[in-house]
C-alpha positions as CSV (number, residue, x, y, z in Angstrom):
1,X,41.7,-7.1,15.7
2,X,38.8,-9.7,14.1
3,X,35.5,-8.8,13.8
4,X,32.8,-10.3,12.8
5,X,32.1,-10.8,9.1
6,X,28.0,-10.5,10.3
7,X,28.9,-7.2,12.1
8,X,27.7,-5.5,9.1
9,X,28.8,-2.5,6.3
10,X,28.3,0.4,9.2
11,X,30.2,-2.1,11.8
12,X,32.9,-2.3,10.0
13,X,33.3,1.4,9.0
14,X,33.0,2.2,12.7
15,X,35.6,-0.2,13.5
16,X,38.0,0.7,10.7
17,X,37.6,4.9,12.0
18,X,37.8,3.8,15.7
19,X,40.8,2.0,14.6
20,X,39.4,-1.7,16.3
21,X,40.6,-3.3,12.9
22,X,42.3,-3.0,9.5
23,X,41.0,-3.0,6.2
24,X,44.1,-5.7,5.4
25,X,42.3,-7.4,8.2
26,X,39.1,-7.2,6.9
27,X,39.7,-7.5,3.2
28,X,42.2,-10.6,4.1
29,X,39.4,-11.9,6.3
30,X,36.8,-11.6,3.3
31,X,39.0,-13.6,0.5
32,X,39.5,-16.4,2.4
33,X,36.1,-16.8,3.0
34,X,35.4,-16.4,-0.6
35,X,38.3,-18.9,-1.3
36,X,36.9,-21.2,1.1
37,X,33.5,-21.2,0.0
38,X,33.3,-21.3,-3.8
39,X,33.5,-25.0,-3.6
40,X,30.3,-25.0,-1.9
41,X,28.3,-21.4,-2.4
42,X,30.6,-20.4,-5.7
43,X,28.7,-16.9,-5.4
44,X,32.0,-15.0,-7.3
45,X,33.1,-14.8,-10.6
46,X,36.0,-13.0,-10.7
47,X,38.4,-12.0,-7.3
48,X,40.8,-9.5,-7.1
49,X,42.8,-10.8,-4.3
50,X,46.2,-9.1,-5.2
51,X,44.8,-5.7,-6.4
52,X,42.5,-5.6,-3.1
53,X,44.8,-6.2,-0.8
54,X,46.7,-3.7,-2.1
55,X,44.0,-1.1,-2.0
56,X,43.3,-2.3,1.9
57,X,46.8,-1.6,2.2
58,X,46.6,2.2,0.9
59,X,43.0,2.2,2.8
60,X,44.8,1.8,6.6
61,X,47.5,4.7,5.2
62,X,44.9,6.6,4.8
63,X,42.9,6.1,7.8
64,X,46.6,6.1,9.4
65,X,46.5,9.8,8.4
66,X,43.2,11.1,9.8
67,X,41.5,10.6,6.2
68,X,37.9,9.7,7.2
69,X,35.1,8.8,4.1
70,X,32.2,6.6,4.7
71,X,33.5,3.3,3.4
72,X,37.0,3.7,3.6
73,X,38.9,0.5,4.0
74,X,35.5,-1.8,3.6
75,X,35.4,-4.8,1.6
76,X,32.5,-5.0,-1.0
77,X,31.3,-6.8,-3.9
78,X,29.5,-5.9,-6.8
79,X,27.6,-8.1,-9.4
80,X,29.2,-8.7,-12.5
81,X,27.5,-6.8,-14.9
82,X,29.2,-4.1,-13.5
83,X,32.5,-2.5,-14.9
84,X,35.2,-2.9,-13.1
85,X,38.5,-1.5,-14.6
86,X,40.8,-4.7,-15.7
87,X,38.0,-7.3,-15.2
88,X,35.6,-8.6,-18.1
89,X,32.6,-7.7,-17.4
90,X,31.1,-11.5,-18.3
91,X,28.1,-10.4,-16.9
92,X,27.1,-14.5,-16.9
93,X,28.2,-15.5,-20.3
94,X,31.3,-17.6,-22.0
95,X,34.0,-16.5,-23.8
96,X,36.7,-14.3,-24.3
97,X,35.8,-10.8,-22.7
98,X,37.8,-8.2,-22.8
99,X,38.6,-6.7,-19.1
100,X,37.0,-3.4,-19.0
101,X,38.9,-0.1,-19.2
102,X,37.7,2.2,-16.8
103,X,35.1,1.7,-13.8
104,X,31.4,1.9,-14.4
105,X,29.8,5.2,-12.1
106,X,28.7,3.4,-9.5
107,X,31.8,1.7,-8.8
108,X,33.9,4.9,-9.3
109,X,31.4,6.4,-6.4
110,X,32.0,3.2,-4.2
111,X,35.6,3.8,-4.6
112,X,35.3,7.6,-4.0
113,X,33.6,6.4,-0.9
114,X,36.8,4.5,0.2
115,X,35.1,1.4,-0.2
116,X,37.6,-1.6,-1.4
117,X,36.2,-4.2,-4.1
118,X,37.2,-7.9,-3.4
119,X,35.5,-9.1,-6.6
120,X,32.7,-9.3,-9.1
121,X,29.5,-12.2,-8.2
122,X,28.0,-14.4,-10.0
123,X,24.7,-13.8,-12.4
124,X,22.9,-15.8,-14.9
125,X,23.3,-15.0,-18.2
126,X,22.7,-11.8,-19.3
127,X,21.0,-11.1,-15.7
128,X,17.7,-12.9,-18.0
129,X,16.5,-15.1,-15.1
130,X,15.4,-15.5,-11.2
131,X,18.0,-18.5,-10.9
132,X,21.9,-18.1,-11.1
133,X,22.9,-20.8,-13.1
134,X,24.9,-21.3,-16.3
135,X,27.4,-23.8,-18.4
136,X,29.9,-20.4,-17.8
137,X,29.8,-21.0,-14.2
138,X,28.0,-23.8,-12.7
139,X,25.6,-22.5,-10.6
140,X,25.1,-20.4,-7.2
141,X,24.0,-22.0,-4.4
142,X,21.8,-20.3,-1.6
143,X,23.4,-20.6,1.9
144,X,20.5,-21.4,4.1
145,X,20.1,-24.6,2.0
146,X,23.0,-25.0,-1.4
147,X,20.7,-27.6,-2.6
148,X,18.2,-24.4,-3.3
149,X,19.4,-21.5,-5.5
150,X,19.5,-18.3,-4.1
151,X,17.5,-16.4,-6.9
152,X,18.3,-14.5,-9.2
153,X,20.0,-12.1,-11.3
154,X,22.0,-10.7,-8.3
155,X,22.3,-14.1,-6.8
156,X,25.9,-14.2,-6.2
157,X,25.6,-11.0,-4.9
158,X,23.2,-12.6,-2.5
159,X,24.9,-15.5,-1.5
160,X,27.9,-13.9,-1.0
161,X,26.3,-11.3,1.8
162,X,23.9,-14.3,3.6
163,X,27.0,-16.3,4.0
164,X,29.0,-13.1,5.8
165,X,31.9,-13.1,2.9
166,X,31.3,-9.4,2.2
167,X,28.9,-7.0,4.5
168,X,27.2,-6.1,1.9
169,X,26.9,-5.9,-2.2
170,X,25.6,-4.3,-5.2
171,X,23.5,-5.7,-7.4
172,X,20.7,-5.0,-10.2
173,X,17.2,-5.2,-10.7
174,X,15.7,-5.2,-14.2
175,X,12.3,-7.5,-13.0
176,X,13.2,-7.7,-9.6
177,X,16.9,-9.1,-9.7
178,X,17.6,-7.2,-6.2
179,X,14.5,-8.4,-4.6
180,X,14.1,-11.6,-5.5
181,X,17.4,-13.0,-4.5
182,X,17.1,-10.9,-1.5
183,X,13.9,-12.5,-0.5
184,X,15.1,-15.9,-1.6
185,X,18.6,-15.5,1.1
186,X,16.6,-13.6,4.2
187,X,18.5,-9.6,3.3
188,X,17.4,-6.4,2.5
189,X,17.6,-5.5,-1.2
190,X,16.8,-2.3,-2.3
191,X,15.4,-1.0,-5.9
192,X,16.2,2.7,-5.8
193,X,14.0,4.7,-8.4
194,X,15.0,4.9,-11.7
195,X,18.4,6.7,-12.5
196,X,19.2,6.8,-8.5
197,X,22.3,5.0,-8.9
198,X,24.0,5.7,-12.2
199,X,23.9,2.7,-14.8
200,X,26.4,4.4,-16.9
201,X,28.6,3.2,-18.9
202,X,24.9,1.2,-20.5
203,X,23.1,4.2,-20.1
204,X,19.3,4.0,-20.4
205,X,19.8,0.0,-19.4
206,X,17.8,-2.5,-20.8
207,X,15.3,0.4,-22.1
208,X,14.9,1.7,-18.9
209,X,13.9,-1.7,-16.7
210,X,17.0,-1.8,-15.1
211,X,18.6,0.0,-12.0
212,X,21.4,-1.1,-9.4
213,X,21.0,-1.3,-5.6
214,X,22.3,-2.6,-2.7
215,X,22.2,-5.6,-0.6
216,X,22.4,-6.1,3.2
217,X,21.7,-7.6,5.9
218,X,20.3,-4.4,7.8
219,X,18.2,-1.3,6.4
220,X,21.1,1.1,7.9
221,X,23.7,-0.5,5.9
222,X,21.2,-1.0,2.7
223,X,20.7,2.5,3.1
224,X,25.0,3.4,3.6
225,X,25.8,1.5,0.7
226,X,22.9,3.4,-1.4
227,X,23.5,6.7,-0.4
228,X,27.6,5.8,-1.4
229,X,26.6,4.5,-5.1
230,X,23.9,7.4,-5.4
231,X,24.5,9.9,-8.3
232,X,24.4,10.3,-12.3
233,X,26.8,10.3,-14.7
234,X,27.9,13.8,-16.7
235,X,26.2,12.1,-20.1
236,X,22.8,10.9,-17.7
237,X,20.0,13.1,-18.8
238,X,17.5,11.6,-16.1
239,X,18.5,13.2,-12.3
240,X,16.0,12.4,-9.6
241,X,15.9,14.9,-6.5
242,X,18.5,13.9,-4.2
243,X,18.2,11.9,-1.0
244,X,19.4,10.8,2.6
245,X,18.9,7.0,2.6
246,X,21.0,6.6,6.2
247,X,18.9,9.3,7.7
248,X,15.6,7.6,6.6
249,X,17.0,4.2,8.1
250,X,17.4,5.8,11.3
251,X,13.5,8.5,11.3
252,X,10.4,7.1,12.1
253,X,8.0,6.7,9.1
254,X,4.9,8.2,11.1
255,X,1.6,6.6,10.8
256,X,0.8,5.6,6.5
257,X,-1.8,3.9,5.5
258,X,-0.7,0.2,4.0
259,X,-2.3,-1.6,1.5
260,X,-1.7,-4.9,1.5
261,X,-1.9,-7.1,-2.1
262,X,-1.7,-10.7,-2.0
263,X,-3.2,-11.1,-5.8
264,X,-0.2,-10.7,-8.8
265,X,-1.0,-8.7,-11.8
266,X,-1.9,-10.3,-14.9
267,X,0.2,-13.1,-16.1
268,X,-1.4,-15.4,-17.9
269,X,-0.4,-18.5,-15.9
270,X,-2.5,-18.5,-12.9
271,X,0.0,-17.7,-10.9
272,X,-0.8,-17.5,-6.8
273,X,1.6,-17.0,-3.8
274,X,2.4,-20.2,-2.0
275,X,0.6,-20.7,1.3
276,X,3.9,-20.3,3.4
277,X,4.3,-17.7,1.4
278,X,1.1,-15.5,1.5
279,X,1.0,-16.7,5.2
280,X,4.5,-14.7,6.1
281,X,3.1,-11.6,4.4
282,X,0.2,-11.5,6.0
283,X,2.1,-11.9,9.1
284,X,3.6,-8.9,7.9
285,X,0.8,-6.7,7.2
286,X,-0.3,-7.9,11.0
287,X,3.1,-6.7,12.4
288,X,2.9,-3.4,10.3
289,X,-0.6,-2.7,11.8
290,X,0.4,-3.3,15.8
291,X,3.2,-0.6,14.7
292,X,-0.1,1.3,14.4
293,X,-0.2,1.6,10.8
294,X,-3.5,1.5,8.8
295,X,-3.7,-1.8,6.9
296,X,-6.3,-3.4,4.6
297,X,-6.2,-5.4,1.4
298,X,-6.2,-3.9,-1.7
299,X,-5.9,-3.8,-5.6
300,X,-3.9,-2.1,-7.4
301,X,-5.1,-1.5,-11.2
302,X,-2.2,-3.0,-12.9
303,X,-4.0,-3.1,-15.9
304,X,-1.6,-4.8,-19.4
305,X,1.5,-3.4,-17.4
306,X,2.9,-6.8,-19.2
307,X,2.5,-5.3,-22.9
308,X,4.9,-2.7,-22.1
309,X,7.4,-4.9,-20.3
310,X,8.0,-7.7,-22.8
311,X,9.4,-5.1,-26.0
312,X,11.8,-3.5,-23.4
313,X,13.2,-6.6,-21.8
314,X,13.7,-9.0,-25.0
315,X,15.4,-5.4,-26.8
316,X,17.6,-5.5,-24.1
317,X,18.4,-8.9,-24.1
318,X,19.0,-8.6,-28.0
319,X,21.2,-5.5,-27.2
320,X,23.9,-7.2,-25.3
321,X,23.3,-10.5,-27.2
322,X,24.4,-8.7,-30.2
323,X,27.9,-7.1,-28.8
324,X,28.8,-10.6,-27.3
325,X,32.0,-11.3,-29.0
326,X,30.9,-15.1,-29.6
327,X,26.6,-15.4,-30.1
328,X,27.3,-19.0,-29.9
329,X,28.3,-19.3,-26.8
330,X,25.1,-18.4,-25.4
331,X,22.5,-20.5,-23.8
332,X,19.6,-21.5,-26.8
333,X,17.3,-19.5,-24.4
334,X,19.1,-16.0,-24.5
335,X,19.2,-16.7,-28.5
336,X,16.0,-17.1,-28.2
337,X,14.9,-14.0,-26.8
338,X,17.3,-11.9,-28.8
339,X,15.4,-12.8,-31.8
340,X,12.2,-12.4,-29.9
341,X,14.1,-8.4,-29.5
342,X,14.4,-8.1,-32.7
343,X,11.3,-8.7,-33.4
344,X,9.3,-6.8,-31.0
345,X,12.2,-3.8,-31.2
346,X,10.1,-1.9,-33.4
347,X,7.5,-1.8,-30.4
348,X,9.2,-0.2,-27.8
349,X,8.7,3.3,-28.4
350,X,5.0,2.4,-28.5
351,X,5.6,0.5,-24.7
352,X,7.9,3.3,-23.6
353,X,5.3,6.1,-24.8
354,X,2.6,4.1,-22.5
355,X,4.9,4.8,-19.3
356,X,3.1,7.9,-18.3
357,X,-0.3,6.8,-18.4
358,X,0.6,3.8,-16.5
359,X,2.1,6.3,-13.8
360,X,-1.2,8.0,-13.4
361,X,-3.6,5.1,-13.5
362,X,-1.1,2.9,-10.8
363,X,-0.1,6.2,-9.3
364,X,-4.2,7.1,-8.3
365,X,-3.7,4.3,-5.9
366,X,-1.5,6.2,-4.3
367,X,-4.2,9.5,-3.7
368,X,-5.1,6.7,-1.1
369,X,-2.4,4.6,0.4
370,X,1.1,5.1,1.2
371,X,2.6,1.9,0.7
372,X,2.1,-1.1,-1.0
373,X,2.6,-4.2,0.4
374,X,3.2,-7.5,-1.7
375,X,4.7,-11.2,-1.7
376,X,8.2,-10.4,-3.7
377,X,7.7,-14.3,-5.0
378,X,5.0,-16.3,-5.2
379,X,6.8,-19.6,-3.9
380,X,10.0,-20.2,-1.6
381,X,13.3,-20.9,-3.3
382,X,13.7,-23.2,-6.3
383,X,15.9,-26.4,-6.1
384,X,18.9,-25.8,-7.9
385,X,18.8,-27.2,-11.4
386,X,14.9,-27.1,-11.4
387,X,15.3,-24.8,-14.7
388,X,17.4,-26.8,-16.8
389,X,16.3,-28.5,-20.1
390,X,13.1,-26.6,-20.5
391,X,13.4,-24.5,-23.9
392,X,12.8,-20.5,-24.1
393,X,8.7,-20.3,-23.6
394,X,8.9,-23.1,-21.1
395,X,11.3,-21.5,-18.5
396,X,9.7,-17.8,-19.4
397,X,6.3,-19.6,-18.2
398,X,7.9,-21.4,-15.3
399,X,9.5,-17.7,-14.1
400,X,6.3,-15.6,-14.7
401,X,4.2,-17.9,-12.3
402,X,7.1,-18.1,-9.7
403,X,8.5,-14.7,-9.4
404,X,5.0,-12.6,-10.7
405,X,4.8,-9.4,-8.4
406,X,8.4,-7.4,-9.1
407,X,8.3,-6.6,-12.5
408,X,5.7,-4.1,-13.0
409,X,7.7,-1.7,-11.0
410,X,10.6,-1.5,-13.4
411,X,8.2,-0.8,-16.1
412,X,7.6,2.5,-14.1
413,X,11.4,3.1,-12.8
414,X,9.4,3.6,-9.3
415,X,11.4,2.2,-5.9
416,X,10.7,-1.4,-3.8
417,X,12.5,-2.6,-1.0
418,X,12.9,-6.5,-0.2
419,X,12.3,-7.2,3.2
420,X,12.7,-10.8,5.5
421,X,9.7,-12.4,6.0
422,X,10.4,-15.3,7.9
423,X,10.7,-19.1,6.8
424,X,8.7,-22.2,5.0
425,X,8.7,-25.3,7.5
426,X,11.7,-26.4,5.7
427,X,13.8,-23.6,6.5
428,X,13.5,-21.6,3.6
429,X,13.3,-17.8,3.7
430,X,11.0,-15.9,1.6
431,X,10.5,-11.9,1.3
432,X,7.7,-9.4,1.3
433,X,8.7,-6.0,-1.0
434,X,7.5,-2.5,0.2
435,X,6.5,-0.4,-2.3
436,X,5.7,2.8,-3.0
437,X,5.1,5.6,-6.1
438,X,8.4,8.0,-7.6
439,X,11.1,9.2,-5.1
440,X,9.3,7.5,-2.4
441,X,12.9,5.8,-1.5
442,X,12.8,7.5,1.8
443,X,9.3,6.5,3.7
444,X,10.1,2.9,2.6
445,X,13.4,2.5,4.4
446,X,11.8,4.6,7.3
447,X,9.0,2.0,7.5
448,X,11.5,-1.1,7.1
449,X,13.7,0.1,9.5
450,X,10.6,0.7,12.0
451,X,10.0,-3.4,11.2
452,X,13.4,-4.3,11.2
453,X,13.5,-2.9,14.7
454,X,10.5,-5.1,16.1
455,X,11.2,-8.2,13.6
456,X,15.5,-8.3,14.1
457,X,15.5,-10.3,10.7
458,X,19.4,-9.6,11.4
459,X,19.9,-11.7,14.3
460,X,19.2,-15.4,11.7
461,X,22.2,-16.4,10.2
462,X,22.6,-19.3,7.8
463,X,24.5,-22.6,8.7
464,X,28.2,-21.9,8.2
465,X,29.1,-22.4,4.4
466,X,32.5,-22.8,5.4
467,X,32.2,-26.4,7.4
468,X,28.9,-27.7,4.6
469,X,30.8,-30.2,2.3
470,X,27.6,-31.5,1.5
471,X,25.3,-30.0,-1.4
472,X,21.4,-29.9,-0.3
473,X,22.0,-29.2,3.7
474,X,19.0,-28.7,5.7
475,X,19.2,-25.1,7.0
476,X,18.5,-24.0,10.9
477,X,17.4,-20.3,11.3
């Protein structure tokens, strides 16, 4: 009764319903990978080995008895800014946390959805930065090369569903924490639009950058595990029109027109997309038009997009800074920027106010084109450690010129999806993002499904984390 831990979220639903496996089996399965591998990938923080085999246990009664829900039994992890009821929620940080007391929304849909949590991933401090490092932790290590990192916030998310311990994960994306870890580890990562996937109990999170999505290896189970943490909270003011994410993943996207955009807005550091890099998306943009799509370069007018991003994201830096039961404890960089907060607090109802005329001048470039088409980083996957020592301006410079093309579309809460673009010469995967204007969620897993399909970005898997003793391997795609 084994199955593959590569099969995938919607494998292993199937094979828990059809009665091919157990969720013991499969949760048992997933923690000893996990066990086995945080030696060498260390993508969890916190695993809840007892409590989830327990629940796998009541999962198979359940399935025993007819019961039928679209995860039930399936082992899943979610990032650890999450709440999960009786775990801290360290969300990357030191010190003494207390375990939270109920589940955040999203998890009490997974759970609704049968799905069974095996634990909590690793995330850089207060999710601040495209690498998953930290003294709290160590660091996460990407598993097509754990001399690399595999990005960042949701980076143990990311690890931990390249490396087949879990089929899939949830993470967050406040400047492109989904997508960039997803491009950095060869998966699908998906940015719903803003309020898709409650944030509640830190409602209106991070001023409004921030949303949580899923991560996979395949659009259809992207889309499964979406469509499972979809929904608002009671207290949630903000309810976007419902959608069918798995019903997308499996329609054709007809014929759009795609603009392709290989320049980065405005970031001050003269930041261009590596030549591997802008050579994968291009390849891209090629496959996209023998699909018989209309493609051409383009630019979007971005225009100071930045000036309304910087108040929001140091505010909501300085807003979980501040209920940190310890402010010492945290890194000189995230005290840093929670005095850069607030500072620039006072601003964000003057960025925040700018949101709508930043949705019509970005959203006219939409009267013309579908989709937008972009690097989601302008270079391949960091060296682990290639972060550390450099003070607060120094590493916000060093992330703005590597990672310059996800942010501007948390400033307007509109939805991206990460998908594989191939490799560097060294083995290094890197990720184009698909993006489009409000509720668009469901032409852009249409269209990456309809790539996915010609591209089988699925079929790669990473050299097995569970034989590398060795830190720095050379990976084989």
């Amino acid at each position: 009764m084994s199955t593959d831990p590569f099969g995938g979220l919607a494998e292993h639903a199937r094979a828990l319903a059809a009665g091919e496996t157990t969720s013991e089996a499969l949760v048992t399965g997933a923690l000893a990978r996990i066990e086995a591998t945080q030696g060498t990938l260390n993508a969890f923080r916190t695993v809840r080995a007892e409590a989830a085999v327990e629940e796998a246990r009541a999962a198979d009664r359940r399935l025993a008895a007819g019961e039928r829900l679209p995860l039930l039994g399936v082992p899943i992890a979610v990032k650890d800014d999450t709440d999960v009821a009786g775990v801290p929620t360290f969300f990357g940080c030191a010190g003494d946390i207390p375990p939270a007391t109920e589940d955040g929304e999203a998890v009490r849909r997974l759970r609704a959805a049968g799905a069974v949590i095996v634990g909590k991933t690793n995330t850089c401090e207060l999710g601040q930065w495209p690498f998953t490092e930290g003294p709290a932790f160590g660091a996460a290590r990407n598993p097509w090369s754990t001399g690399h990192t595999p990005g960042g916030s949701s980076g143990g998310s990311a690890a931990a569903v390249a490396a087949g311990l879990v089929p899939a994960a949830l993470g967050s994306d406040g400047a492109g924490s989904i997508r960039i870890p997803a491009a950095w580890t060869h998966l699908v990562g998906i940015k719903p639009q803003r309020s898709r996937v409650s944030v509640h109990p830190y409602d209106d999170c991070f001023q409004g950058l921030t949303v949580y999505g899923p991560l996979a290896r395949t659009v259809a189970d992207a889309a499964l595990l979406l469509d499972a943490a979809a929904g608002a909270h009671p207290r949630e003011r903000f309810r976007p029109a419902a959608i069918d994410a798995s019903a997308a993943a499996r329609r054709e996207p007809g014929r759009l027109r795609v603009a392709l955009a290989l320049r980065p807005p405005l970031t001050l550091t003269g930041a261009r997309a590596h030549p591997e890099v802008r050579g994968a998306v291009t390849a891209l943009a090629d496959a996209l038009a023998r699909l018989g799509h209309d493609v051409e370069e383009a630019r979007p007018r971005y225009g100071l997009v930045g000036l309304a991003f910087l108040p929001r994201a140091a505010a909501g830096i300085a807003a979980y800074a501040d209920r940190h039961p310890d402010p010492a404890l945290l890194d000189p960089r995230t005290r840093s920027a929670a005095r850069s907060g607030h500072r620039l607090g006072r601003l964000v109802p003057a960025a925040r106010a700018r949101e709508a005329a930043q949705h019509r001048r970005i959203g006219a470039f939409f009267d013309r084109y579908d989709v937008l088409l972009t690097p989601t980083t302008a270079v391949p996957p960091p060296r682990i450690g290639s972060f550390d020592g450099l003070s607060a301006p120094r590493t916000d410079i060093r992330i703005a010129a590597a990672c310059p093309y996800a942010w501007p579309w948390n400033v307007l809460g509109w939805p991206g999806v990460n998908v594989p673009a191939g490799f560097t010469a060294h083995g290094l995967p890197v990720g184009a993002q698909l993006l489009g204007p409000a509720g668009s969620e469901e032409r852009l897993i249409s269209l990456a499904a309809q790539l996915e399909a010609g591209q089988r970005w699925y079929e790669k898997r990473p050299p097995s984390p569970l034989g590398a003793a060795a830190v720095g391997g050379t990976p084989t795609p």
